[in-house]
C-alpha positions in Angstrom: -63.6 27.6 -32.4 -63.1 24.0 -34.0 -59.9 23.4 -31.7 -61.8 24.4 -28.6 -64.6 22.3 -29.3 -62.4 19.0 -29.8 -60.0 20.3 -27.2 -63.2 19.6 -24.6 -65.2 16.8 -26.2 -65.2 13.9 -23.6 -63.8 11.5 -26.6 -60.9 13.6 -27.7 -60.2 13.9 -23.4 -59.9 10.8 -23.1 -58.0 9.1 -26.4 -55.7 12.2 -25.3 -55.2 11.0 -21.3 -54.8 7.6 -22.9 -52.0 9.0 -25.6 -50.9 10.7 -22.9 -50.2 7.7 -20.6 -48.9 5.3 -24.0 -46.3 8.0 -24.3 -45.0 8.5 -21.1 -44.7 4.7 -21.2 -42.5 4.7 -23.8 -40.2 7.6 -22.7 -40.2 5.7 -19.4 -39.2 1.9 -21.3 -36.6 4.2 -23.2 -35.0 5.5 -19.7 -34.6 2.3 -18.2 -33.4 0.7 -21.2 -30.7 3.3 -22.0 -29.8 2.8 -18.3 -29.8 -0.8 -18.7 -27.5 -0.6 -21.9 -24.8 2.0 -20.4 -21.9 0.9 -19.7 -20.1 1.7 -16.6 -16.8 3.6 -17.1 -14.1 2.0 -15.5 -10.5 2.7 -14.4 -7.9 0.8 -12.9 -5.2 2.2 -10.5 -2.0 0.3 -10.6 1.4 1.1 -8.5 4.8 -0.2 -7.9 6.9 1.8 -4.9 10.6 1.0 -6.7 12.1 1.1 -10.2 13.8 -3.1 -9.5 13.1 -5.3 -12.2 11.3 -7.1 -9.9 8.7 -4.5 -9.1 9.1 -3.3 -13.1 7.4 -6.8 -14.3 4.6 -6.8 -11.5 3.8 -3.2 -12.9 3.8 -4.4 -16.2 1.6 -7.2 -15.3 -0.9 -4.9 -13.3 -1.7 -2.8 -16.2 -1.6 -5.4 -18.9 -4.1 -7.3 -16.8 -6.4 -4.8 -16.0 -6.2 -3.3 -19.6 -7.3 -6.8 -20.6 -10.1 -7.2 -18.0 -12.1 -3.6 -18.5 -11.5 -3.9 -22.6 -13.1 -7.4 -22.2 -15.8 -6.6 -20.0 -19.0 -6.2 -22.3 -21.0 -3.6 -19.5 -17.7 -1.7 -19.0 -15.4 1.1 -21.1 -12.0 1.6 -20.4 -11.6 4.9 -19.2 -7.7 4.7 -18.2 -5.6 3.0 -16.4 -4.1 5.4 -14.4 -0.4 4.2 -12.7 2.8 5.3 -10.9 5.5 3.4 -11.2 8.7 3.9 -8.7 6.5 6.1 -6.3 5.7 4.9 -2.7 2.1 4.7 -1.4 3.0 7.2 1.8 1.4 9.9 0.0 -0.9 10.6 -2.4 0.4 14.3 -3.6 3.7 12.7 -4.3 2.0 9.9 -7.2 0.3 12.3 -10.0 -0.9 9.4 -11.3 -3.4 9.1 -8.5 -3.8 12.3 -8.2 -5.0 12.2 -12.1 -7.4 9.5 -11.0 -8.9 11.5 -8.5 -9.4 14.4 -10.4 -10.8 12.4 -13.4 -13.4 10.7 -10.6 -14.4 13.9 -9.1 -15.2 15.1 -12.5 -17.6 12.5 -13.0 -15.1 10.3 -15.5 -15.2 7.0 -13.5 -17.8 5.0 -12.1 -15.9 2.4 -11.2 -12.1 1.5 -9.8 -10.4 -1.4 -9.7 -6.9 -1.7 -7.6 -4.8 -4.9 -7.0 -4.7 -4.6 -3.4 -5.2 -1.0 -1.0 -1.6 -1.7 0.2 -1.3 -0.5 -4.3 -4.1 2.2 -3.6 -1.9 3.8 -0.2 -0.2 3.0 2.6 -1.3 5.4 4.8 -5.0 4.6 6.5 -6.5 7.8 6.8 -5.4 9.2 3.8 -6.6 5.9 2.0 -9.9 6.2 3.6 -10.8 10.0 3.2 -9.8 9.2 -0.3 -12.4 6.3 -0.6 -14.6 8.4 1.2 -14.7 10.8 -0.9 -14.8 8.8 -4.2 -17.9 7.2 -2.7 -19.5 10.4 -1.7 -19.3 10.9 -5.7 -20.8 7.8 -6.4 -17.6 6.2 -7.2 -16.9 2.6 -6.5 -13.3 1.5 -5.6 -13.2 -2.1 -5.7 -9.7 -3.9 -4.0 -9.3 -7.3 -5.5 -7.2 -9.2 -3.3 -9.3 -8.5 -0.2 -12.5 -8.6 -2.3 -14.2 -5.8 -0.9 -16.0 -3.1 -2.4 -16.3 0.2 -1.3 -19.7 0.5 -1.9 -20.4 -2.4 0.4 -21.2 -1.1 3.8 -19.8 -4.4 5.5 -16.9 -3.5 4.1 -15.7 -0.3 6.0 -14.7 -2.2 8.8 -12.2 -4.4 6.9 -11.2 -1.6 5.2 -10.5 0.5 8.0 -8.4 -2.7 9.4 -6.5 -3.8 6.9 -5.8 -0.8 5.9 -4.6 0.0 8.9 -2.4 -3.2 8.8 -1.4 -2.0 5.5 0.2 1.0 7.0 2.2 -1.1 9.7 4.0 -3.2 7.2 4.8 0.0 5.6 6.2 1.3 9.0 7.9 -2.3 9.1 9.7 -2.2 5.8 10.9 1.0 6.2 12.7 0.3 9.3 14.3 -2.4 8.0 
């Protein structure tokens, strides 16, 4: 048959081979440029322990600001920013905001978190590490500004694991004062 015959003729073989190669090229350009061009979906976690007026205008000023930062940020879309205001950082069952967070991460939502300070993401260590853990497992980065560190820089699990620990004392502190 005619489609035979082409099918094995050594110049159809090899304009095919070459076609072939020109358009897996192209599907591979068009991978790493969609890549390239995704944004990465970011959330911010913000928390205040108390309901003072005090600790009412530094919530405010958390989500404002991170609102502001993610929205501005070309390579990143908002995804939420998730919040509890008036809960304490002991534990993270008691603040459905985080929990919301979580959830939303797990689920492949978030690629990226940002958080004031961990003292804002918990005050108790090993909860605030499993939870980090975790996210990271997922591919989830958790980023603490006022420390600077990212969780998905391995020099920074060692800071981590101390301040957060540090984090928790002061929370011990102020509670029995």
């Amino acid at each position: 048959s005619l489609t035979l015959s082409l099918a094995t003729s050594p110049m159809v073989k090899q304009l095919s081979v070459a076609r072939r190669l020109e358009i897996q090229n192209m599907i591979v350009r068009r991978v790493c440029s969609e890549r390239e061009q995704r944004k990465l979906n970011v959330a911010a976690y913000a928390r205040v322990s108390t309901l003072s007026e005090e600790q009412d205008e530094s919530f405010e000023t958390q989500v404002e600001y991170y609102t502001t930062l993610i929205s501005n940020t070309e390579a990143w879309n908002l995804v939420d920013i998730y919040a509890d205001h008036g809960k304490s950082g002991l534990s993270a069952d008691k603040r459905p905001g985080f929990q919301r967070m979580f959830r939303d991460a797990m689920a492949g939502k978030i690629d990226k978190i940002l958080v004031k300070s961990i003292s804002r993401f918990g005050r108790n260590s090993l909860e605030a590490e499993t939870y980090v853990h975790k996210l990271k497992e997922k591919g989830v980065a958790v980023f603490f500004e006022r420390e600077g560190i990212s969780s998905f820089n391995p020099q920074s699990d060692m800071v981590f694991s101390f301040l957060a620990a540090v984090t928790q004392e002061e929370s011990k502190s102020i509670s029995q004062n």
